[in-house]
OpenMM code with the backbone's topology and positions (N, CA, C; nanometers):
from openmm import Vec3, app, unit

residues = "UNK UNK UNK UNK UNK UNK UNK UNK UNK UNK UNK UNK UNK UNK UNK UNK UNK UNK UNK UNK UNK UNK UNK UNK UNK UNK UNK UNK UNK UNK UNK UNK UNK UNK UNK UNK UNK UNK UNK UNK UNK UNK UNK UNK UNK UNK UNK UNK UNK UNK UNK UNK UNK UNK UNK UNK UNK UNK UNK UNK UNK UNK UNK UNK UNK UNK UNK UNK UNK UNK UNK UNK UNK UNK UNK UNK UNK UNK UNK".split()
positions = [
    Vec3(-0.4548, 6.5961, 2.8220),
    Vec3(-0.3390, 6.6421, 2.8954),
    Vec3(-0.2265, 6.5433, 2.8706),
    Vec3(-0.0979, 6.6181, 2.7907),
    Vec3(-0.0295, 6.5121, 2.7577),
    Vec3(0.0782, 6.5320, 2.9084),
    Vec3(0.1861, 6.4527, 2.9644),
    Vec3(0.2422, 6.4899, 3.0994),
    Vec3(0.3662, 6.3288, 3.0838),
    Vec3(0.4428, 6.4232, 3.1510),
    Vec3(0.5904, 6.3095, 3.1359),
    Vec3(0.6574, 6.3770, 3.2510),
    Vec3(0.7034, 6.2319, 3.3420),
    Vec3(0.7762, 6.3223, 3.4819),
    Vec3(0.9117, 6.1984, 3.4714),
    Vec3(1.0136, 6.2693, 3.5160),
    Vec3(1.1630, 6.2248, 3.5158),
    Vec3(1.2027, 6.2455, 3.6727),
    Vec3(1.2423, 6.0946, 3.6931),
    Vec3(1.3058, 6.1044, 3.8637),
    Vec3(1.3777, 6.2060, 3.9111),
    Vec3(1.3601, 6.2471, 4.0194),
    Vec3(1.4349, 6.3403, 4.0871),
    Vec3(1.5394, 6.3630, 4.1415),
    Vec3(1.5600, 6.3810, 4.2997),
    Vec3(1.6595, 6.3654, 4.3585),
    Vec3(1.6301, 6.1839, 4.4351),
    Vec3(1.4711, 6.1651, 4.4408),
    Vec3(1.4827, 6.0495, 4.5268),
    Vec3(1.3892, 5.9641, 4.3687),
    Vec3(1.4653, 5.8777, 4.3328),
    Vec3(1.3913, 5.8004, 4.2460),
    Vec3(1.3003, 5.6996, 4.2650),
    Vec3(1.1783, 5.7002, 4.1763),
    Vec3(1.0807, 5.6547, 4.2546),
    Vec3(1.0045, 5.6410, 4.3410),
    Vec3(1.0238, 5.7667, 4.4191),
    Vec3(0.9306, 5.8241, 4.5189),
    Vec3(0.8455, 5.9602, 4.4840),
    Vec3(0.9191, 6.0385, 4.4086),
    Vec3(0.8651, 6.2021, 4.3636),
    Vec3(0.7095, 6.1806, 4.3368),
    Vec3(0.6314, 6.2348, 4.3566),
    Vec3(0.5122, 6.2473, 4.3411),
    Vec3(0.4416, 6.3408, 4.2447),
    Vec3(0.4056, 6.3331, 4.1405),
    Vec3(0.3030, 6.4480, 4.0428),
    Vec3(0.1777, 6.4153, 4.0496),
    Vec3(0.0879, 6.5025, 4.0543),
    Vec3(-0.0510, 6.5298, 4.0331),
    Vec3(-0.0883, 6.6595, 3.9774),
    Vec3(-0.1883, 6.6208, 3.9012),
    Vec3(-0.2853, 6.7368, 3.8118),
    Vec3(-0.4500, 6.7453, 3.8351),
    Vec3(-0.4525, 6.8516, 3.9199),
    Vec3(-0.5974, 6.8857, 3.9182),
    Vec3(-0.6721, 6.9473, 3.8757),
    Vec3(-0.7445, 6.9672, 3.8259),
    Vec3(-0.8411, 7.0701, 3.7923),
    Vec3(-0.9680, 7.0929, 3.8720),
    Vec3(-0.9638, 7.2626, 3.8652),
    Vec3(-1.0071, 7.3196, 3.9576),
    Vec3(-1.1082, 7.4389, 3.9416),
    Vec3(-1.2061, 7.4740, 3.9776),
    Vec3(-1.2797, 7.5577, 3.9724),
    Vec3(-1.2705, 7.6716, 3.9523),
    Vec3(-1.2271, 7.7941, 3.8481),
    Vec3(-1.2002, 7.9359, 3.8749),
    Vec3(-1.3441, 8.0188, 3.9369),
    Vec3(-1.3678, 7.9735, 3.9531),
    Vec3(-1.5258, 8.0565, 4.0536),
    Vec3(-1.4973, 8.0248, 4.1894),
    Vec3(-1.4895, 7.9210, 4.2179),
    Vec3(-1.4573, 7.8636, 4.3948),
    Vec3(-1.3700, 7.8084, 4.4419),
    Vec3(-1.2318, 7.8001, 4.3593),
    Vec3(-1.1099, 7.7271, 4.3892),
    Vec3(-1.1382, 7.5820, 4.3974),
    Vec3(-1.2564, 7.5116, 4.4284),
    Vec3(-1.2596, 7.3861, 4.4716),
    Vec3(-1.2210, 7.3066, 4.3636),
    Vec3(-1.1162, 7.2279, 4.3455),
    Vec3(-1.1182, 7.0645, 4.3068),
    Vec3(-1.2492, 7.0198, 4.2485),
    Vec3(-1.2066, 6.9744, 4.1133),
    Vec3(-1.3443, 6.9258, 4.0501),
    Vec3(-1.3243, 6.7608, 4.0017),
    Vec3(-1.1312, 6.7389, 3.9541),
    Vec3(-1.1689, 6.6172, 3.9438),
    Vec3(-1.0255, 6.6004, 3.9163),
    Vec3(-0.9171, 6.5035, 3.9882),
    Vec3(-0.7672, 6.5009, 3.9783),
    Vec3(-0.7716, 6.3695, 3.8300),
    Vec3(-0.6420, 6.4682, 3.7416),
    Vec3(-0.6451, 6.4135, 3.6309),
    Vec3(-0.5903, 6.2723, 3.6001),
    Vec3(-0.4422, 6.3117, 3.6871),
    Vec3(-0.3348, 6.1994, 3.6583),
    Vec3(-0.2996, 6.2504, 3.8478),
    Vec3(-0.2017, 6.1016, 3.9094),
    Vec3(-0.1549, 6.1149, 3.9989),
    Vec3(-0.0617, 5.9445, 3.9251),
    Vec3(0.0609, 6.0193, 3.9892),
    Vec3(0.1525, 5.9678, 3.9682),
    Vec3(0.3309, 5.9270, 4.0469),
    Vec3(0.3821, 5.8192, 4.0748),
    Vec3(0.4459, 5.8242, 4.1739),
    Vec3(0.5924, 5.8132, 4.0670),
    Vec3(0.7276, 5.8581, 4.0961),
    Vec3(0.7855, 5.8569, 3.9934),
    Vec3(0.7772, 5.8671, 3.8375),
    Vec3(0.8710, 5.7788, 3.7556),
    Vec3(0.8798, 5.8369, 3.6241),
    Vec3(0.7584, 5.7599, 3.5346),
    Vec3(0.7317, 5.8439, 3.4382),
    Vec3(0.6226, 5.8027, 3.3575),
    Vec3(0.5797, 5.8929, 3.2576),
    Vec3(0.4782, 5.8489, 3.1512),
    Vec3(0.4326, 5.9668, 3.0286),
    Vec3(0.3186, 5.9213, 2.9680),
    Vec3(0.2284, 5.9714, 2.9876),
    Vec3(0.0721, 5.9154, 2.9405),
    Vec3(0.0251, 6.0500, 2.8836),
    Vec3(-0.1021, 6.0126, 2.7996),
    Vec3(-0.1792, 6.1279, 2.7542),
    Vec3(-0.3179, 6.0767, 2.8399),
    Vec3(-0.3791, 6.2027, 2.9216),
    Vec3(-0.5060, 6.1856, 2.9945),
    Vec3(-0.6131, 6.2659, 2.9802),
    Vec3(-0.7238, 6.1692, 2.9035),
    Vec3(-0.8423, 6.2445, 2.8628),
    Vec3(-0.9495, 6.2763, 2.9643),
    Vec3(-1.0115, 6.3573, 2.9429),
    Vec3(-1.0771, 6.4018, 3.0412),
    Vec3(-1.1799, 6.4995, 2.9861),
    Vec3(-1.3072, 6.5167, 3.0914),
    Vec3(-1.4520, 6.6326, 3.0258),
    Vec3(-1.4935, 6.6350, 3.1504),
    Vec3(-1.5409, 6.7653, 3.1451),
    Vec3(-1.5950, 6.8500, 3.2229),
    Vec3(-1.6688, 6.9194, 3.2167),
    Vec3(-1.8056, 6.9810, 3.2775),
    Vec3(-1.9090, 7.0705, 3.1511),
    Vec3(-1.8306, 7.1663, 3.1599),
    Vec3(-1.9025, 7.2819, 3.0681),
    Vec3(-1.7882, 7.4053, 3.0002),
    Vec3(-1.7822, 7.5100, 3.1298),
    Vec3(-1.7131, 7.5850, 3.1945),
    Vec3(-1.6847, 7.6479, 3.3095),
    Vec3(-1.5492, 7.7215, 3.2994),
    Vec3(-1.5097, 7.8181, 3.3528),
    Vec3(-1.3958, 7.8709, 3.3735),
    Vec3(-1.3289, 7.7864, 3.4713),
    Vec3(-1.1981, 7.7030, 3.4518),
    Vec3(-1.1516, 7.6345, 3.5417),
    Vec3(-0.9855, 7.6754, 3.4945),
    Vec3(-0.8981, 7.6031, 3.5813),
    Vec3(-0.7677, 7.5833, 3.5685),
    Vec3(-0.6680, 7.4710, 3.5994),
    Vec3(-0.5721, 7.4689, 3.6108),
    Vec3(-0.4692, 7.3149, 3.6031),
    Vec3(-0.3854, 7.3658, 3.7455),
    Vec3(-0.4346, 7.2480, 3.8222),
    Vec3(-0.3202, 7.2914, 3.9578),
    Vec3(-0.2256, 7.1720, 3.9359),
    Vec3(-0.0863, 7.1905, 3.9593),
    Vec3(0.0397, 7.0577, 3.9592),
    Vec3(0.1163, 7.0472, 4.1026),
    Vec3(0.0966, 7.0014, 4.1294),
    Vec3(0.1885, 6.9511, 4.2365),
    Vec3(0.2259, 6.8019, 4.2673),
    Vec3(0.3562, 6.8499, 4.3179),
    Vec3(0.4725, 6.7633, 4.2504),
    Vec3(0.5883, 6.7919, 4.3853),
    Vec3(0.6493, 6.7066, 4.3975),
    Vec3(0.7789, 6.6390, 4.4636),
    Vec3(0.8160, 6.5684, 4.4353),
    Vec3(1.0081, 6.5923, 4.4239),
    Vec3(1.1042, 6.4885, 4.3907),
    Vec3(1.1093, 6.4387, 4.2086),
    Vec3(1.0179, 6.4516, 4.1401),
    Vec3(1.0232, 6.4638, 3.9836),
    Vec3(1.0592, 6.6414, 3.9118),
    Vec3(1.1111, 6.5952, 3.7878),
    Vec3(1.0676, 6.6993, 3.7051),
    Vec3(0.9983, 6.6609, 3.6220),
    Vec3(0.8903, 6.7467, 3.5902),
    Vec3(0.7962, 6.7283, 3.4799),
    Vec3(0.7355, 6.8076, 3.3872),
    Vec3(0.6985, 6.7727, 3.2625),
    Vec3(0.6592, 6.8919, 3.1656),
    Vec3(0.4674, 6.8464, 3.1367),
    Vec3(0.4482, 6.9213, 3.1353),
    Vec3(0.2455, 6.8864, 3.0494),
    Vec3(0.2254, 6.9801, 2.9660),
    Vec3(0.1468, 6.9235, 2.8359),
    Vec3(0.1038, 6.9801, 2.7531),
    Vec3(-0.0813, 7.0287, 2.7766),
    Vec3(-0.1328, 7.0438, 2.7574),
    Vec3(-0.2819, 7.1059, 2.7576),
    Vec3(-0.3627, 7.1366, 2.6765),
    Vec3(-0.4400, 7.0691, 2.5936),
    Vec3(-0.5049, 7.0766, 2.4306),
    Vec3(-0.6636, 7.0774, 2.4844),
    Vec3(-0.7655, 7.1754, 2.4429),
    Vec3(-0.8917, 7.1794, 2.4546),
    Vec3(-0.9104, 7.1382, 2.3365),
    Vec3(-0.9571, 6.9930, 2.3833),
    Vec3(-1.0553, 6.9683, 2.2452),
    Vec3(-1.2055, 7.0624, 2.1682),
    Vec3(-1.2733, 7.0705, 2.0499),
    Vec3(-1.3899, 7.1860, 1.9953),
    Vec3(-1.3993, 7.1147, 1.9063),
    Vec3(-1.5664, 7.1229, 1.9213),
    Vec3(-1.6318, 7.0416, 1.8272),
    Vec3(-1.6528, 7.1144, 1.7157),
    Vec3(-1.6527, 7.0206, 1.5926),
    Vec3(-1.7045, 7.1411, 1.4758),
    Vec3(-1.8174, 7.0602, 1.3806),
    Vec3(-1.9163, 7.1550, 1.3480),
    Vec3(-1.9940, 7.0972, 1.2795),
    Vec3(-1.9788, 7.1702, 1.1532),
    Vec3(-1.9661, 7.1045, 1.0578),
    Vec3(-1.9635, 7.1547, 0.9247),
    Vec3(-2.1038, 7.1764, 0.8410),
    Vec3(-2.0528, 7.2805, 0.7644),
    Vec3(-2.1778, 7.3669, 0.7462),
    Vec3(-2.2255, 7.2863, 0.6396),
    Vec3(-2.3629, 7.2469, 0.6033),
    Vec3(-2.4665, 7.1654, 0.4699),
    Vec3(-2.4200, 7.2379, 0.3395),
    Vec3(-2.3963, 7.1891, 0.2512),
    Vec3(-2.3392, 7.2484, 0.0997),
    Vec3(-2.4584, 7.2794, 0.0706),
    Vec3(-2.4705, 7.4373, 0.0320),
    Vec3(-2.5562, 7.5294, 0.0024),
    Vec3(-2.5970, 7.5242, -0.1768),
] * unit.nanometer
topology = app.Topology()
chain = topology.addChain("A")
for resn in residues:
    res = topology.addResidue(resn, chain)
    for name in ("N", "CA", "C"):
        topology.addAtom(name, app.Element.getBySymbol(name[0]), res)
């Protein structure tokens, strides 16, 4: 999860967080990034495989995130 948040109206206070969350039971499985004002990190993260989703919430920043599922590949034995 790449994620970059830019001060708001109150600088240095705005708050972002990214959770991920269960699509079967809504519940919270494991908060990615939490963050207080401005900043830009890439945050790795695993989870076993499940239908889930990205909750953001946020005050006082604007912010953008990117979202890349990593897939493993095994390459096939030269035949």
């Amino acid at each position: 999860l790449r994620w970059e948040t830019r001060d708001g109206q109150a600088p240095g206070r705005g708050l972002f967080r990214a959770t991920l969350h269960s699509a079967i039971s809504g519940r919270p499985l494991q908060t990615i990034v939490e963050q207080t004002g401005a900043g830009a990190d890439t945050a790795f993260f695993q989870d076993d495989p499940r239908v889930s989703y990205l909750v953001i919430d946020s005050h006082d920043v604007d912010w953008k995130v990117t979202l890349e599922e990593a897939v493993k590949v095994t390459p096939r034995p030269a035949s």
